[in-house]
VEXDREN-2710 file (C-alpha; in Angstrom, 1 decimal):
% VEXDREN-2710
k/r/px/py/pz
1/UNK/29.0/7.7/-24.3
2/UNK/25.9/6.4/-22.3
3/UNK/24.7/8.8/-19.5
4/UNK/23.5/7.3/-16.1
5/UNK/20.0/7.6/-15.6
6/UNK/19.3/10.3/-13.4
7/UNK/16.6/9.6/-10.4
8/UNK/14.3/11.5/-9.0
9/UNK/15.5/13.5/-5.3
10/UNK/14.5/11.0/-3.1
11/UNK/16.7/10.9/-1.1
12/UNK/16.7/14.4/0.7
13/UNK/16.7/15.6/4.8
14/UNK/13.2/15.1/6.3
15/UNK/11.2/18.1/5.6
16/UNK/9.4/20.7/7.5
17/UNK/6.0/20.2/5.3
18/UNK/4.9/17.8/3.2
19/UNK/1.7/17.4/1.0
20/UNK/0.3/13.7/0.0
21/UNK/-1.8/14.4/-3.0
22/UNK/-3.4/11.0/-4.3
23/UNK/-5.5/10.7/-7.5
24/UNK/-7.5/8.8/-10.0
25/UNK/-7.0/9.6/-14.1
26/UNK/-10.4/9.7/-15.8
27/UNK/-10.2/7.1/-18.7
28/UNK/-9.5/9.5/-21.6
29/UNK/-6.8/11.8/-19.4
30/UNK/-4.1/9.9/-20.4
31/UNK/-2.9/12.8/-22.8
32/UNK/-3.4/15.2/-20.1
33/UNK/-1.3/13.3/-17.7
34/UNK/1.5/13.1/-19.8
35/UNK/1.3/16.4/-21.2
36/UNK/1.7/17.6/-17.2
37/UNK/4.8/14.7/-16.2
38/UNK/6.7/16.4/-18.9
39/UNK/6.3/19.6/-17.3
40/UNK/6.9/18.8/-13.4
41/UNK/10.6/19.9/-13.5
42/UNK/9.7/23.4/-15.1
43/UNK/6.9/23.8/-13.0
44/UNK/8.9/22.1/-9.7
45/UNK/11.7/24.9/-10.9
46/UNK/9.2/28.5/-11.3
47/UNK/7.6/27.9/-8.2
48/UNK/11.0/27.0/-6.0
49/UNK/12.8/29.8/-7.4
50/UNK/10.7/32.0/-5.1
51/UNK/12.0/30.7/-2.3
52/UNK/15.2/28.6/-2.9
53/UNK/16.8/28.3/0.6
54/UNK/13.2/26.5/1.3
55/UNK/14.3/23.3/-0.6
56/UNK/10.7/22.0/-2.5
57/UNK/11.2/19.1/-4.1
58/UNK/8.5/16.8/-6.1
59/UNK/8.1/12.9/-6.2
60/UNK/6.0/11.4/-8.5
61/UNK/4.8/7.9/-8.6
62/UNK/2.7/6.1/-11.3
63/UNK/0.4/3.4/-10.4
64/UNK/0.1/0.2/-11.8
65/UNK/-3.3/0.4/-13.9
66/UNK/-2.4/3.9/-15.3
67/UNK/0.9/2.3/-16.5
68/UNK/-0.6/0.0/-18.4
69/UNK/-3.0/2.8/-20.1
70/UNK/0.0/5.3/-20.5
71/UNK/2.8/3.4/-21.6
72/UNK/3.6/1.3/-25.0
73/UNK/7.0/0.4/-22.6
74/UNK/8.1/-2.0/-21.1
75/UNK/6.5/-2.8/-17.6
76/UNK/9.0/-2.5/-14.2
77/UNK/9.4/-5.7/-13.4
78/UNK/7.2/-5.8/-9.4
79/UNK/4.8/-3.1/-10.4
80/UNK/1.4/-4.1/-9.7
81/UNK/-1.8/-3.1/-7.5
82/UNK/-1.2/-2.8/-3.8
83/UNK/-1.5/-6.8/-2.1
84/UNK/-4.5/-6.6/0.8
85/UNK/-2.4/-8.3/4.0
86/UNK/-5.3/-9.5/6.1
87/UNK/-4.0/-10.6/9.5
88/UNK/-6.0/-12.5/12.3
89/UNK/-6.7/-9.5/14.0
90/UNK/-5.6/-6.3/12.1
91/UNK/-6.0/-5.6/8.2
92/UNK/-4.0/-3.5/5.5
93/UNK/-6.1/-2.3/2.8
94/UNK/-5.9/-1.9/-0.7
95/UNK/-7.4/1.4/-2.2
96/UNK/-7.5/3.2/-5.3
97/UNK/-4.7/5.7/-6.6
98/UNK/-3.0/6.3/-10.2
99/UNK/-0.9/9.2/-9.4
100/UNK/1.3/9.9/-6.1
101/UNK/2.6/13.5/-5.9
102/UNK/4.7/13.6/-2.5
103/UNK/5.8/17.4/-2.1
104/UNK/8.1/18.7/0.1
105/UNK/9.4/21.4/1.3
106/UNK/10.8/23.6/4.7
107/UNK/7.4/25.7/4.2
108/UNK/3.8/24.3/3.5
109/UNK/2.8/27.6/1.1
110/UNK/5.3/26.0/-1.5
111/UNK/4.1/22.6/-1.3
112/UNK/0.5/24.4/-1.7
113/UNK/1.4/26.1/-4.8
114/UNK/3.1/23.4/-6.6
115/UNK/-0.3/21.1/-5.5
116/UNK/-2.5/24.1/-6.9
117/UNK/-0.5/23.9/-10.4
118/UNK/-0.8/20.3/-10.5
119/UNK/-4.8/20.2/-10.2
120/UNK/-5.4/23.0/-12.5
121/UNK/-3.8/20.9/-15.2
122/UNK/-5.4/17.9/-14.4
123/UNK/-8.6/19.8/-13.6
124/UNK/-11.5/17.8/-15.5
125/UNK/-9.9/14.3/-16.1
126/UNK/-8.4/13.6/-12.4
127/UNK/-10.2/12.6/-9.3
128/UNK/-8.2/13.4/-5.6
129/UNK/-9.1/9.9/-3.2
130/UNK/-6.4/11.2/-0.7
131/UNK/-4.6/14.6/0.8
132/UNK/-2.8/15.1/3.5
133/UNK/-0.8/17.8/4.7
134/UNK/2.0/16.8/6.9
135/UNK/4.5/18.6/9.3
136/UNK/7.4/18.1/11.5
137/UNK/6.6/17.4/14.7
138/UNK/9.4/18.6/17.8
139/UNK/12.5/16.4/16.7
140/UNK/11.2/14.2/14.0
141/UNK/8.7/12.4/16.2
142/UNK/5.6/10.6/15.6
143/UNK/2.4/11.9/17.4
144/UNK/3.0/8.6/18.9
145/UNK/5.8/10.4/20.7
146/UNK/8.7/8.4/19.4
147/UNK/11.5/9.7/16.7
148/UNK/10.2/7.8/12.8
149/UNK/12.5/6.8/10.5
150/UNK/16.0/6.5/12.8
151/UNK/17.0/3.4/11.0
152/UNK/17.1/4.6/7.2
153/UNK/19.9/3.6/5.7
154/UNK/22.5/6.7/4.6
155/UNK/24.7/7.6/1.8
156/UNK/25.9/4.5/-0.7
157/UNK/23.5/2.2/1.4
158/UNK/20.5/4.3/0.8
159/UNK/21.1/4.2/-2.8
160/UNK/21.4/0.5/-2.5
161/UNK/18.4/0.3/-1.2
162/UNK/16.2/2.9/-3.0
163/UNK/17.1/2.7/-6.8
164/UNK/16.5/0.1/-9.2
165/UNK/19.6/-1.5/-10.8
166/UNK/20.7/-4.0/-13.5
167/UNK/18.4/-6.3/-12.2
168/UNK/15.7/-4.4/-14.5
169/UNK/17.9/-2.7/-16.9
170/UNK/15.2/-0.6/-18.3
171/UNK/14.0/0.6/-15.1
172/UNK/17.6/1.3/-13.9
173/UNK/17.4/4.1/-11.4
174/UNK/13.5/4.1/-10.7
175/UNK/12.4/3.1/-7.6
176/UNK/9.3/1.6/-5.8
177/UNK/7.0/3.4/-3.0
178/UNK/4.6/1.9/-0.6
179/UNK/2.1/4.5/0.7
180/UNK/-0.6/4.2/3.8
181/UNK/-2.3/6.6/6.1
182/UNK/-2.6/5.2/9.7
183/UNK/-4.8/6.8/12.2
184/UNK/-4.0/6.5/15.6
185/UNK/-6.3/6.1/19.3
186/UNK/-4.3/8.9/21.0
187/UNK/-6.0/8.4/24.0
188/UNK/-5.7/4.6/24.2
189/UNK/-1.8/5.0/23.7
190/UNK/-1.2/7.5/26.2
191/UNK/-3.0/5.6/28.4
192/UNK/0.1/2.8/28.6
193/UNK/2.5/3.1/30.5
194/UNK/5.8/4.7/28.7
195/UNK/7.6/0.6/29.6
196/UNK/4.8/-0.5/27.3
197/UNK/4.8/2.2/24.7
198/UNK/8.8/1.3/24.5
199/UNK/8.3/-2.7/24.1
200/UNK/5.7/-2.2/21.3
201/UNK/8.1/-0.2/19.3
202/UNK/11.3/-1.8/20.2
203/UNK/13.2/1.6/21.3
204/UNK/13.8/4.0/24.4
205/UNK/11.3/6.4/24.0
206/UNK/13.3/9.6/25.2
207/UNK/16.9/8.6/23.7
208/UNK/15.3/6.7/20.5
209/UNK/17.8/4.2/21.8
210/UNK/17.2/0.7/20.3
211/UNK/16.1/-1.8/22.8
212/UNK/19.1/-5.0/23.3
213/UNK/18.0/-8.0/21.3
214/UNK/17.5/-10.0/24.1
215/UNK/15.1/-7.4/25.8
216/UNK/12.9/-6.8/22.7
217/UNK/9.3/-8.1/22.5
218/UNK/8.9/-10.4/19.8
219/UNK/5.9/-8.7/18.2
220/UNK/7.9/-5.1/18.7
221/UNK/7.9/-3.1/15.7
222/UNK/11.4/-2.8/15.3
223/UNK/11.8/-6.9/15.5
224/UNK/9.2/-7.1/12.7
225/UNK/10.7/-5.0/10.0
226/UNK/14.1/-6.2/10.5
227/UNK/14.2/-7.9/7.0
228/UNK/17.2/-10.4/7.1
229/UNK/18.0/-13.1/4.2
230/UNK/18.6/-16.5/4.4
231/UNK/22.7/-15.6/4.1
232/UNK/22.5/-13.0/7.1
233/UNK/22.1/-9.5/4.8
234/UNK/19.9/-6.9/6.0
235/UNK/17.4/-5.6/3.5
236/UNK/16.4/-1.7/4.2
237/UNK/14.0/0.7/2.9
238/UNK/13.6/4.7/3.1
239/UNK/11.0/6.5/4.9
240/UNK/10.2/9.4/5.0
241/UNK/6.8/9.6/7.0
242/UNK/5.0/12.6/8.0
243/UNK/2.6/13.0/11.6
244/UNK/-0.7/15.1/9.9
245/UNK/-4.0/15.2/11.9
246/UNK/-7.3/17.8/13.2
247/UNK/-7.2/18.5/16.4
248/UNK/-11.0/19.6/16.2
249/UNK/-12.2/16.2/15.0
250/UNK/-9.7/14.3/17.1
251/UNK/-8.3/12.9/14.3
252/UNK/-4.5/12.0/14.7
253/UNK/-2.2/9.6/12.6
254/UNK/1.6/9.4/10.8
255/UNK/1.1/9.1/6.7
256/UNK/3.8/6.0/5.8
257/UNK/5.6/6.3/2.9
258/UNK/8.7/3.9/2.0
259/UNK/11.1/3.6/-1.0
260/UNK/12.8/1.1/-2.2
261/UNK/14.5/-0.8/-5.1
262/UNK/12.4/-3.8/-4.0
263/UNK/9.5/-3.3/-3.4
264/UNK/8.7/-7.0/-2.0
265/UNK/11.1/-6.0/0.7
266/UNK/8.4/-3.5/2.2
267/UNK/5.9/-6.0/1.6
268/UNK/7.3/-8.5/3.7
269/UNK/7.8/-5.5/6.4
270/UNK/3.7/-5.3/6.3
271/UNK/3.4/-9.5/5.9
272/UNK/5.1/-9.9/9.3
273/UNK/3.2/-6.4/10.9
274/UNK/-0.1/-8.0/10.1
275/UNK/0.0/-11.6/10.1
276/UNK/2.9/-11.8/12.8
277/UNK/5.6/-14.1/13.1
278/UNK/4.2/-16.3/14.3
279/UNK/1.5/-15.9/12.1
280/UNK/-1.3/-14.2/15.4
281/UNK/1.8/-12.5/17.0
282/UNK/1.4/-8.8/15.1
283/UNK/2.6/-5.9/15.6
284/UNK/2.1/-4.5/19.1
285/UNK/1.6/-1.0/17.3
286/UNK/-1.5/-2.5/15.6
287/UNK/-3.5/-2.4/18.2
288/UNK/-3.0/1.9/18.4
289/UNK/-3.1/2.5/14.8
290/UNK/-5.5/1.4/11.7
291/UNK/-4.5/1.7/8.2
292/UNK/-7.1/2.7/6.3
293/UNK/-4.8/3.4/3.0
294/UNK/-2.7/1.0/0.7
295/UNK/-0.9/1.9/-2.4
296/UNK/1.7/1.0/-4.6
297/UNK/3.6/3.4/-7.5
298/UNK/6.3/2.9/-9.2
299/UNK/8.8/6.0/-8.7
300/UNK/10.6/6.6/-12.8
301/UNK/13.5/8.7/-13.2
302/UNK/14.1/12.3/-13.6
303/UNK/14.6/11.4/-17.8
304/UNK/11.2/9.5/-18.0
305/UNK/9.2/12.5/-16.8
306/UNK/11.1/14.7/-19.3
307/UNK/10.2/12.9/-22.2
308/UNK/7.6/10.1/-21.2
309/UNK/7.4/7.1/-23.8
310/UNK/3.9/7.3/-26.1
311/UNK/0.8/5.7/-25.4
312/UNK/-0.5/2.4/-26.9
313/UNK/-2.7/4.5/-29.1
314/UNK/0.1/6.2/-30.6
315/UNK/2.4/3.7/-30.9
316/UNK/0.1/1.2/-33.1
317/UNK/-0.7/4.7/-34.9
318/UNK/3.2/4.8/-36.0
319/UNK/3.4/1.3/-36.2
320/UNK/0.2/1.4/-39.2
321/UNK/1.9/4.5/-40.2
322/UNK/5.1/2.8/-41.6
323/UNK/3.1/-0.6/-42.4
324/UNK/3.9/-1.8/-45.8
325/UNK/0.8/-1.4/-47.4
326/UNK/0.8/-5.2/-49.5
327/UNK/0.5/-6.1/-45.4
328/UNK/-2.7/-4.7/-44.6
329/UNK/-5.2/-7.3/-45.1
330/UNK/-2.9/-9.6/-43.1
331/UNK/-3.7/-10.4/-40.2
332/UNK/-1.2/-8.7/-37.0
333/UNK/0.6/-10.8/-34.8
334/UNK/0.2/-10.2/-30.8
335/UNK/2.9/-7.9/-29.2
336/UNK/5.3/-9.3/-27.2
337/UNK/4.3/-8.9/-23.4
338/UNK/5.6/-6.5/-20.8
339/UNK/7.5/-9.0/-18.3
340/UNK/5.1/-9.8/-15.4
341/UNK/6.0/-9.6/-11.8
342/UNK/6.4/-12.8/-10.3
343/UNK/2.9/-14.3/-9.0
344/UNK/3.9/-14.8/-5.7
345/UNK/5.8/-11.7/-5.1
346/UNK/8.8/-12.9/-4.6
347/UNK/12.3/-11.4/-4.0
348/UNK/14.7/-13.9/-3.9
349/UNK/15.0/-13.8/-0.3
350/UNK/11.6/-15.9/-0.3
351/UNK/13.4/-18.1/2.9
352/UNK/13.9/-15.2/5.4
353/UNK/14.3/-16.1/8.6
354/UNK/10.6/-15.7/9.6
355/UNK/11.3/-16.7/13.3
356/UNK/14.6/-14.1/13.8
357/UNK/11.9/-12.2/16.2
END
């Protein structure tokens, strides 16, 4: 009988604390890596277990040049570096990262521990470029003031949009996540008026009420990441951002983080944020808040991390292994090629309606 593959918890309430931890693998690491993937559920399970009502929960997400130094597997299909969207006026960068651990919990000590565990085994082959320790903030507000995340989809349609399907049968319940860390002029934004505030984000600021269509701005953010196909469908992702900041050094932003089966879906979500629709008309929450992160993972299942496929190394190893010895002096034929994502990203719903706004 053939079992469904089982995902990673994703999809789970918005937490009280979260930790962003971010790294680089040394070249040579790999075997420590996979070594520590295999163990994430055991050591996810000992430290929860002190405090189960508290709900910590561990997603990790491989990037796209460790993949290819990890794995003797087949590639997911739109796995690949982070894309730069440079914009007339506003940029979103590309920067380094290998690993994503996003841990969350109800307390921050949890997330902490489970962190701690995770460097001490990588101690020596991993480099952190990124760590942020996020929180709730009042009723699942941005420091911008307004409620984050009020349209993720729920239920069947959140698995719709989250987990891989047949479309990439070997990937088949894996999932793709966009990260960035935007940092926000606190003072600038309070210094709007709250009728302005509103029309750059597209929503009532007190109710989180949506705007009316024909009210919205057309550079609002809601108006640019509604994601509509050429036959009328909807395309959603899942986030689950987090405000973090230091109140000493001023410093004050919302870490992004979105899921997604597709992950050119949230790439045309940045596309039109930065380069606008039309292309000049960007987001009006731009001009407030910087990216100054960019990252791409790709989110396997539950079953991967349990038993993680062997390295190229190895592989060729057992390959030579069971060679037929008369065949040595001959010469090897290339492997076949992991599938490539398509060059120019696309998604199959390549003729959105760019002017809906």
């Amino acid at each position: 009988m053939t079992t469904s593959p089982r995902p990673q918890e994703i999809l789970r309430r918005p937490p009280a604390a979260t930790i962003f931890l971010v790294l680089e693998i040394d070249q040579g690491g790999e075997d420590t890596v996979r070594d520590l993937l295999s163990d994430v559920s055991n050591l996810l399970r000992a430290t929860g277990f002190r405090s189960p009502v508290d709900d910590l929960n561990c997603i990790v997400g491989i990037g796209s040049r460790l993949w290819d130094r990890m794995f003797d597997a087949p590639k997911p299909a739109k796995l690949h570096p982070f894309k730069t969207v440079v914009g007339e006026t506003h940029t979103a960068p590309s920067t380094p990262g290998d690993l994503l651990f996003h841990i969350r919990a109800e307390r921050l000590d949890l997330c902490f521990e489970l962190a701690h565990h995770f460097m001490e085994r990588l101690k020596g082959v991993s480099r952190v470029v990124d760590e942020v320790h996020g929180f709730r903030y009042f009723d699942e507000r941005d420091l911008l003031g307004f409620v984050d995340g009020a349209e993720n989809p729920t239920g069947v349609a959140a698995e719709a949009s989250v987990f891989i399907g047949e479309e990439d049968a070997e990937h088949q319940g894996g999932s793709y996540v966009i990260i960035q860390k935007y940092l926000h002029d606190l003072a600038g934004w309070n210094a709007l008026t709250v009728e302005n505030q509103e029309a750059r984000v597209g929503r009532h600021k007190l109710s989180d009420v949506e705007i009316p269509d024909d009210e919205k701005a057309s550079n609002s953010h809601v108006v640019l990441n509604t994601i509509v196909d050429e036959n009328g469908v909807e395309h959603d992702i899942v986030r689950d951002n987090m405000p973090f900041g230091r109140v000493g050094s001023a410093e004050f932003g919302t870490f992004f983080i979105g899921y997604a089966a597709d992950v050119t879906v949230t790439e045309t979500m940045l596309e039109r944020m930065f380069i606008g629709v039309p292309p000049g008309n960007h987001d009006g929450l731009l001009d407030f808040s910087t990216a100054v992160t960019g990252c791409l993972f790709y989110v396997p299942t539950a079953d991967f991390l349990d038993d993680p496929p062997p390295g190229p190394a190895a592989s060729a190893t057992s390959a030579a292994g069971t060679q037929d010895p008369a065949e040595d002096s001959a010469p090897s034929s290339p492997s076949e090629a992991a599938p490539a994502a398509d060059s120019d990203g696309s998604l199959g719903i390549g003729s959105m309606r760019k002017g809906d706004s």
